[in-house]
VEXPA-849488 format. One line per field, with one value per residue (C-alpha): residue number from 1; residue in three letters; z, x, y. Coordinates in Angstrom, 3 decimals. Example, Ala and Ser with C-alpha at 12.3 -4.5 7.8 and 13.67 -1.06 7.14 Angstrom:
<rs>
i: [1 / 2]
aa: [ala / ser]
w: [7.800 / 7.140]
u: [12.300 / 13.670]
v: [-4.500 / -1.060]
</rs>
This chain:
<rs>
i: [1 / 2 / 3 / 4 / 5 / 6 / 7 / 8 / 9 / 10 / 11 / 12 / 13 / 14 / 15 / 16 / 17 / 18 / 19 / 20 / 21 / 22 / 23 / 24 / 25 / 26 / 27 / 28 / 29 / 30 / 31 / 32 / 33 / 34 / 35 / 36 / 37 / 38 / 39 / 40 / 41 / 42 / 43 / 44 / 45 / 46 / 47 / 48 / 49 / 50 / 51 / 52 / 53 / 54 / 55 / 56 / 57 / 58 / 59 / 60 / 61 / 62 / 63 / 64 / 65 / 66 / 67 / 68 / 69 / 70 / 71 / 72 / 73 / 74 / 75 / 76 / 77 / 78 / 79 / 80 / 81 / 82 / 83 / 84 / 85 / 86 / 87 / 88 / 89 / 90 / 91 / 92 / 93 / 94 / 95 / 96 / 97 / 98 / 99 / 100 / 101 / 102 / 103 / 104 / 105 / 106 / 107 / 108 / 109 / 110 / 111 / 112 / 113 / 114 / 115 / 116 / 117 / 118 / 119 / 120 / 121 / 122 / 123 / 124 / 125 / 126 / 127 / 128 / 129 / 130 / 131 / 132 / 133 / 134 / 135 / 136 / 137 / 138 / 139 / 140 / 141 / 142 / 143 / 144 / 145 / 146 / 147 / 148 / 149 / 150 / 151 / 152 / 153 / 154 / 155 / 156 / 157 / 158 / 159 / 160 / 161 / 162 / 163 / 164 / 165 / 166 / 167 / 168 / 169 / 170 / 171 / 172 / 173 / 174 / 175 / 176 / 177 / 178 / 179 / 180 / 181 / 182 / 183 / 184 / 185 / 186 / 187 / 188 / 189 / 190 / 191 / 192 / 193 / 194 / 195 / 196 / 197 / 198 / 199 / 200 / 201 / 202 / 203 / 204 / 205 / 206 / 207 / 208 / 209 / 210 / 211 / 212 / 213 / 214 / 215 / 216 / 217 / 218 / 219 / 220 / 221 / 222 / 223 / 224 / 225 / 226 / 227 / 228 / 229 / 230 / 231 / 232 / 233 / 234 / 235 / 236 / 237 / 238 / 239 / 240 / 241 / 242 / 243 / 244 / 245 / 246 / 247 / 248 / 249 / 250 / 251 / 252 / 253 / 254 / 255 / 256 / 257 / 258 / 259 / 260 / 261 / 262 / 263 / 264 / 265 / 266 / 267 / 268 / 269 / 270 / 271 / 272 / 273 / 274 / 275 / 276 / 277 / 278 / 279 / 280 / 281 / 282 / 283 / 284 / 285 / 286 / 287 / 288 / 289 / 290 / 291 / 292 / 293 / 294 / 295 / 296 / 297 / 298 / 299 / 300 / 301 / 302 / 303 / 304 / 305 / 306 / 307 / 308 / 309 / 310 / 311 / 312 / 313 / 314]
aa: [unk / unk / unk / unk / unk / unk / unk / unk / unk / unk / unk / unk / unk / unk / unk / unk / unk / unk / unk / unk / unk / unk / unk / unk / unk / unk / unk / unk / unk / unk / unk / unk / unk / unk / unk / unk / unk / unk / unk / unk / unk / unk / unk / unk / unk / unk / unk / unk / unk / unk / unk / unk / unk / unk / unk / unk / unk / unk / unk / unk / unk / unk / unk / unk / unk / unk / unk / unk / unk / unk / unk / unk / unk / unk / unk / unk / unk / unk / unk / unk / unk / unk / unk / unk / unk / unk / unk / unk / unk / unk / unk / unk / unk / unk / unk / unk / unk / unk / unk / unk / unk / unk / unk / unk / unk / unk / unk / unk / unk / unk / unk / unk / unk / unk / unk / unk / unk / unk / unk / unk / unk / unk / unk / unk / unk / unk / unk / unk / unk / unk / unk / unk / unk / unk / unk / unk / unk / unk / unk / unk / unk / unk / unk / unk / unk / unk / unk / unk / unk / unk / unk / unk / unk / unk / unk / unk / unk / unk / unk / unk / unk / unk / unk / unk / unk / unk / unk / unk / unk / unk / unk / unk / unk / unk / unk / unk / unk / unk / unk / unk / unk / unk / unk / unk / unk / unk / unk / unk / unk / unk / unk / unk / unk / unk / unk / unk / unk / unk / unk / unk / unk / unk / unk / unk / unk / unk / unk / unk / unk / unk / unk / unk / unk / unk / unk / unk / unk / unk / unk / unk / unk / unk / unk / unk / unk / unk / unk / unk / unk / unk / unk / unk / unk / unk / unk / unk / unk / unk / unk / unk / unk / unk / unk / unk / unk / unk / unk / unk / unk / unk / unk / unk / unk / unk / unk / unk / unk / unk / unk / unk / unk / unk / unk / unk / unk / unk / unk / unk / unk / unk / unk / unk / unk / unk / unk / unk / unk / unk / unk / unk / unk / unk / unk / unk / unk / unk / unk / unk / unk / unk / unk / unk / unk / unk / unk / unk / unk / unk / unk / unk / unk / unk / unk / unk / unk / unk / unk / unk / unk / unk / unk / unk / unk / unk]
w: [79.356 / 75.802 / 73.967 / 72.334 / 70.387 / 69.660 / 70.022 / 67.813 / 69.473 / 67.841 / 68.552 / 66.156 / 64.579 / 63.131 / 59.754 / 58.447 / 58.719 / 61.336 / 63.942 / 63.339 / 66.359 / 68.701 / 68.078 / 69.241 / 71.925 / 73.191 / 73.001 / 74.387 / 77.434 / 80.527 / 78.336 / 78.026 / 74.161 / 72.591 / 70.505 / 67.298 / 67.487 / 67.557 / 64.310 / 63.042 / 63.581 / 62.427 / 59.114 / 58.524 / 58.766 / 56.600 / 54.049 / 53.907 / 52.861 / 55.827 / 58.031 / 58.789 / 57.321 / 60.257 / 61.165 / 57.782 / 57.587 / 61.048 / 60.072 / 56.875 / 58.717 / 61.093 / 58.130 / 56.224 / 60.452 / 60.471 / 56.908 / 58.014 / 61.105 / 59.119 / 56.854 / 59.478 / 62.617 / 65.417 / 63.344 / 66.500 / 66.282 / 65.661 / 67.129 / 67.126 / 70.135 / 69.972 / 72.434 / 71.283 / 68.991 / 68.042 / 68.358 / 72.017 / 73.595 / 76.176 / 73.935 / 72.330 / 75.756 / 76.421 / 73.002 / 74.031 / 76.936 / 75.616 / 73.130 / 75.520 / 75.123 / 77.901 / 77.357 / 74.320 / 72.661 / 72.883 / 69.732 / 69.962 / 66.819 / 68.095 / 67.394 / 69.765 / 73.821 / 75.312 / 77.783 / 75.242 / 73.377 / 75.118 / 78.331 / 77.658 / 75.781 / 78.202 / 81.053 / 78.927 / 78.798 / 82.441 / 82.759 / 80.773 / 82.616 / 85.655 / 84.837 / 83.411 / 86.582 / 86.449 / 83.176 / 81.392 / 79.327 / 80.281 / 77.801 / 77.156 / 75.258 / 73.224 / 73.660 / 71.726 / 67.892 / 66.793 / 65.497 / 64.224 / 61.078 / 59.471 / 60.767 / 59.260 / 55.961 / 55.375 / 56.296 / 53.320 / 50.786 / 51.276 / 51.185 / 48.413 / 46.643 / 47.006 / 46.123 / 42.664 / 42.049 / 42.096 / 38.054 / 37.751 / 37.694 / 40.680 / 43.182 / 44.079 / 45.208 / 47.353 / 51.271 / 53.474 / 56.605 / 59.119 / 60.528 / 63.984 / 66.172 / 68.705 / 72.263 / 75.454 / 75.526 / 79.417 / 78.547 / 75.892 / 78.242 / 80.474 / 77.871 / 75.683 / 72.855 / 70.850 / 71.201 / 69.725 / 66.613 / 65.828 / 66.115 / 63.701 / 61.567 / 61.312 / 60.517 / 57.921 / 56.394 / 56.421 / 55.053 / 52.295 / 51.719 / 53.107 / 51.049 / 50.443 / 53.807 / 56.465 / 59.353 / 61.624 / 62.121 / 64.426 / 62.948 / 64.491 / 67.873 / 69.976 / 73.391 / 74.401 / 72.901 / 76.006 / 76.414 / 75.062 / 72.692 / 70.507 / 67.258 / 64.261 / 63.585 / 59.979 / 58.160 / 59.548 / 58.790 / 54.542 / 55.076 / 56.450 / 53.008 / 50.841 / 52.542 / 52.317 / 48.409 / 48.228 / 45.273 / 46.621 / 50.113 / 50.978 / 53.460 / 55.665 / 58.640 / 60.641 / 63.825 / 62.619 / 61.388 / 58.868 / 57.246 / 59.357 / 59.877 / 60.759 / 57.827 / 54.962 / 56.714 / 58.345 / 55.469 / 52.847 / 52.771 / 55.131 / 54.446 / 50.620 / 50.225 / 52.603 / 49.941 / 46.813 / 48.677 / 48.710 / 45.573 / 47.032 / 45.527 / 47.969 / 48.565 / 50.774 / 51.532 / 52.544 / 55.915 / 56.573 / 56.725 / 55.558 / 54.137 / 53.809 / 56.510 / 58.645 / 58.937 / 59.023 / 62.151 / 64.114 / 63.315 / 64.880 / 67.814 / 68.007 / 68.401 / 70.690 / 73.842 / 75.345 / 76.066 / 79.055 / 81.006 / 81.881 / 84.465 / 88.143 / 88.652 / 88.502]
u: [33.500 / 32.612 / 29.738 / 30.112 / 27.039 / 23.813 / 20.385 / 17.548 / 14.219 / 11.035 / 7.300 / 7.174 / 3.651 / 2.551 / 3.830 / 1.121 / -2.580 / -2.649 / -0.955 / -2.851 / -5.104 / -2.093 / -0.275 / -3.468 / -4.175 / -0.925 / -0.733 / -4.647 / -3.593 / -5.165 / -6.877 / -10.994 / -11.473 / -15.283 / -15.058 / -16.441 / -13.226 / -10.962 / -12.272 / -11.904 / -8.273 / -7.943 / -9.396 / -7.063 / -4.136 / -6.464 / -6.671 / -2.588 / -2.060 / -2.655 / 0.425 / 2.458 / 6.393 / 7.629 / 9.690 / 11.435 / 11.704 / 13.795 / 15.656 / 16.871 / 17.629 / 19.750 / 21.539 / 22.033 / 23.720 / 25.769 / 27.194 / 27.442 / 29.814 / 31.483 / 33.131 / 33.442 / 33.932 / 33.873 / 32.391 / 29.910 / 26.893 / 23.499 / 20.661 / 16.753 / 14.241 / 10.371 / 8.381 / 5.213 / 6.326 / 9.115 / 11.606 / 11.337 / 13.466 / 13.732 / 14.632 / 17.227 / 18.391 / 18.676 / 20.613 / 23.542 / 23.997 / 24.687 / 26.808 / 28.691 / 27.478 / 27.704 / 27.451 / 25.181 / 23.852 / 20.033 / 18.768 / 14.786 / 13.533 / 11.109 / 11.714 / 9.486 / 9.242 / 6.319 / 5.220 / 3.684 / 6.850 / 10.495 / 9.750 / 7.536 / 10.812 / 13.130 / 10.434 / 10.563 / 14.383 / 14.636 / 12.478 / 14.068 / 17.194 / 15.656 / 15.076 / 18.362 / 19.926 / 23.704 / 24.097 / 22.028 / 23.811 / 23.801 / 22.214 / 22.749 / 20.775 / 21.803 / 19.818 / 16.874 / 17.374 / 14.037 / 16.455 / 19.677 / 20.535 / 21.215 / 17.096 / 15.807 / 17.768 / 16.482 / 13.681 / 13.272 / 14.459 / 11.661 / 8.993 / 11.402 / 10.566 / 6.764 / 6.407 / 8.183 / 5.121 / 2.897 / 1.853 / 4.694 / 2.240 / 0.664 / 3.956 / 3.977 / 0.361 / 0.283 / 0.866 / 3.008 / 0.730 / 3.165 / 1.727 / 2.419 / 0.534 / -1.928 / -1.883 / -3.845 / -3.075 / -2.061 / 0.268 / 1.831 / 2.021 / 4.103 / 6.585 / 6.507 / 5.583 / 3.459 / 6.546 / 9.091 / 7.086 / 6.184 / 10.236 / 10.956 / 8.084 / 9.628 / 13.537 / 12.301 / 9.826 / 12.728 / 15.422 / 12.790 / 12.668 / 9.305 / 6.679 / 3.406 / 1.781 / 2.522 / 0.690 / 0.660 / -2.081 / -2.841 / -3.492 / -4.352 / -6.117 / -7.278 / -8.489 / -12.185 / -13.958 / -14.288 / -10.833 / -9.280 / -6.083 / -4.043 / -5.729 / -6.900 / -7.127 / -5.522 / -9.125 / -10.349 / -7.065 / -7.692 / -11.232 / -9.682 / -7.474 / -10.263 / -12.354 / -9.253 / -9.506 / -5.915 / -6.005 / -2.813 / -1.338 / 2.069 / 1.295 / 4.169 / 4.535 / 7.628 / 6.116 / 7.065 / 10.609 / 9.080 / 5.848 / 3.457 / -0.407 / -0.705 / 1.024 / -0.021 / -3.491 / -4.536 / -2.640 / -2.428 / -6.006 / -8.163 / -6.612 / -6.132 / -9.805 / -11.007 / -8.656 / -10.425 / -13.650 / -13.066 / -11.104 / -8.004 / -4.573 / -2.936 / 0.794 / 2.211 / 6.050 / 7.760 / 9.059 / 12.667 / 13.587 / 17.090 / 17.638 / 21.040 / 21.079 / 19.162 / 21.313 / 24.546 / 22.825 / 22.135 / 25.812 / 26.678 / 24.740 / 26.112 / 29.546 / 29.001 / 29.926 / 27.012 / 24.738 / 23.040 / 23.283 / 19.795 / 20.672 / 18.356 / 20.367 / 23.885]
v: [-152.860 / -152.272 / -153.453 / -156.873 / -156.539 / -154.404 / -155.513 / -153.729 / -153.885 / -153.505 / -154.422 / -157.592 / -159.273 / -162.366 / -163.344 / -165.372 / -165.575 / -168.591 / -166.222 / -163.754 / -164.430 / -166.288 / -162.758 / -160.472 / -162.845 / -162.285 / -158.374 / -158.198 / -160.462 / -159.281 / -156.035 / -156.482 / -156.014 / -155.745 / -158.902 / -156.815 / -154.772 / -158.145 / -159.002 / -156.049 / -156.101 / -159.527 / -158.226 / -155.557 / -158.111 / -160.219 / -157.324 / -156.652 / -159.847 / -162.341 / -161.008 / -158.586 / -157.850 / -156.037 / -159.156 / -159.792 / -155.984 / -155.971 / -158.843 / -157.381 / -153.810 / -155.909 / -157.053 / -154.080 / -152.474 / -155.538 / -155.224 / -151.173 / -152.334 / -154.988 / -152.084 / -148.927 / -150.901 / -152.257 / -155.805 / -156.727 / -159.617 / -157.697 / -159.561 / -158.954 / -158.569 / -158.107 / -156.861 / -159.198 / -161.693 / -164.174 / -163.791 / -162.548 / -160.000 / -162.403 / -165.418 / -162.363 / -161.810 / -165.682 / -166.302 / -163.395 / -165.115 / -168.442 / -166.710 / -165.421 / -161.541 / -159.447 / -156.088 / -154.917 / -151.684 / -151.355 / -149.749 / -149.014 / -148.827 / -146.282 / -142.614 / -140.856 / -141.084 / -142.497 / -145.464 / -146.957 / -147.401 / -146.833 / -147.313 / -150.172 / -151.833 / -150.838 / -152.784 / -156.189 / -155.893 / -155.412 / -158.026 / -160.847 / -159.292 / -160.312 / -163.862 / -164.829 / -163.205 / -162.934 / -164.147 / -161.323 / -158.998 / -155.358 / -153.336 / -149.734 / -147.125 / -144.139 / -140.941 / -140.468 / -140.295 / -138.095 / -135.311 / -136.936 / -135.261 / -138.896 / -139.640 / -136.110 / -136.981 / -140.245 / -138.919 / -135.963 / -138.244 / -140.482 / -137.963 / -136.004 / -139.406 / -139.261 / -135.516 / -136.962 / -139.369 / -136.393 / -135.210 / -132.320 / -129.693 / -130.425 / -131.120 / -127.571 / -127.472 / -130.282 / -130.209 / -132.737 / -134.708 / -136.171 / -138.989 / -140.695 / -143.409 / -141.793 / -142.238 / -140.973 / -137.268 / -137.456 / -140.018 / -138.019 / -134.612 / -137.429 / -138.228 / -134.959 / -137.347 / -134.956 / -132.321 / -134.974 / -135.628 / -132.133 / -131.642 / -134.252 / -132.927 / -129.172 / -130.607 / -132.726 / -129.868 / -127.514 / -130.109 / -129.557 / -126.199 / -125.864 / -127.103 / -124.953 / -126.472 / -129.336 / -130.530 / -132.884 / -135.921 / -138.669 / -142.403 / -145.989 / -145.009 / -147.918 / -146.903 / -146.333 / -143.109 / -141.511 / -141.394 / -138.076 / -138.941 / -137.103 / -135.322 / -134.537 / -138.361 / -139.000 / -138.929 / -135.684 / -134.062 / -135.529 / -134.180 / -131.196 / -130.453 / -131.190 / -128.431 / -126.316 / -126.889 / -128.796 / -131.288 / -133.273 / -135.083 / -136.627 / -138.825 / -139.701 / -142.156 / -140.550 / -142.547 / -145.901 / -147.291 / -150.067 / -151.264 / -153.040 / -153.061 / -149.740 / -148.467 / -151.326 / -150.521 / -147.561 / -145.585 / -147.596 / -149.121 / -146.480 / -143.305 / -144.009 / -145.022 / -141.623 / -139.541 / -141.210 / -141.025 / -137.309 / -136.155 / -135.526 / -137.138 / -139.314 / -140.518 / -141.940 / -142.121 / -144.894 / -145.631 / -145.569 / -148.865 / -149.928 / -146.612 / -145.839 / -142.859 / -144.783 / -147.368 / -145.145 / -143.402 / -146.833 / -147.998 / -144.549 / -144.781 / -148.708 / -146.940 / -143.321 / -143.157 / -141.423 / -144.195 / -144.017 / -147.174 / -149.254 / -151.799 / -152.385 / -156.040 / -155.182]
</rs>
């Protein structure tokens, strides 16, 4: 059967300062979270503006796919599931059925492996799957997208773009710091996480031509300090390039699709005021979003062949 539709899945967050706490309450469920670090949290939504634009930005990517389709074919419904927030992959999931949907194209609009992301995704699928029973759509997943040429290209141009807002004389100079979310580092040896960024790192460095240095650092960790997780955390690795006497960072996020906290926060707000803090000019690139690439590459993987097939009820 071929797919009647594709369903983009992201992590989703609360749009406006009242569900600020409804929307941590519901990802900390069952998790045992000091109190102090709650409100911390809360503040850094507080600080980007009272929300967080990863809905709108996933509703307006879905457009720009279903516009792609619309022109190259085949013209299929694109509809939106998050993991943590309306709208719910399982209210998604619901929705196709009513509509009659029955076999869709999962697109995870995460690039890299891990449980923390995919397979995390992938459980809440199978899960609203589970509930709706026969009526649930099958869903199908393409391969993972971390080195798709059309990924690596949007990719460059975006940190092309930031390299451009350096002063002229100082472009050459400056070094490129990938930037993904950190996790546990068993959990990453389990998924080959750290591997998959550090791939997508060297393509888009060498779409470049190699700037004068790039590295890779670690942003947004959570878990308790005695935990090991990934590093250099992204403020060691700016105190890092000051002591290495660099005058200029491009920042870029390649872990994340869109702007949300951890980007409009962690970068935008932390990092930036660390860089000042030390001397060191900071810019960030912007995510992919509805870059044109981007979007080609999801209508491509909307049409290949080679998904691989996700399905315990059927």
């Amino acid at each position: 059967m071929a797919p009647d539709a594709v369903l983009l899945i992201a992590y989703g967050g609360p749009a406006r300062a009242d569900e600020i706490r409804p929307f941590l309450d519901n990802v900390l469920r069952g998790r045992r979270v000091p109190r102090g670090r709650y409100e911390e949290v809360v503040r850094h939504y507080e600080e980007v503006g009272g929300g967080s634009p990863i809905n709108r930005l996933t509703g307006e990517l879905a457009d720009r796919l279903r516009d792609r389709l619309r022109i190259d074919g085949p013209a299929l419904p694109v509809y939106v599931g998050m993991r943590q927030w309306p709208p719910l992959i399982s209210e998604t999931l619901a929705a196709m059925a009513r509509d009659g949907r029955r076999r869709a194209i999962g697109l995870v609009l995460a690039p890299h492996p891990s449980q923390a992301s995919w397979d995390s995704y992938l459980e809440a699928v199978e899960g609203a799957q589970r509930d709706l029973g026969h009526q649930a759509p099958v869903v199908d997943y393409p391969g993972f997208w971390y080195e798709h040429p059309l990924f690596i290209e949007a990719l460059a141009e975006r940190a092309s773009e930031a390299f451009d807002r350096l002063p002229a004389g100082r472009r050459a100079g400056a070094a490129l710091l990938f930037t993904a979310h950190s996790i546990p580092i068993a959990m990453s040896e389990a998924s080959g996480y750290a591997a998959s960024v550090a791939a997508t790192a060297q393509r888009v460095a060498g779409r470049l031509g190699t700037p004068s240095g790039w590295s890779v650092a670690w942003q947004s960790r959570s878990g308790p300090p005695a935990q090991p997780w990934l590093e250099p955390d992204i403020l060691d690795a700016l105190r890092a390039a000051r002591a290495a006497g660099l005058s200029d960072v491009v920042v870029q996020p390649i872990g994340f699709v869109s702007d949300h906290v951890e980007v409009l926060y962690d970068l935008d707000i932390a990092a930036r005021r660390e860089a000042e803090s030390l001397g060191l000019g900071f810019v960030r690139a912007r995510t992919v979003g509805d870059h044109p690439a981007f979007v080609r590459m999801l209508a491509g993987l909307a049409r290949g062949t080679s998904a691989v097939i996700v399905d315990h009820q059927r």
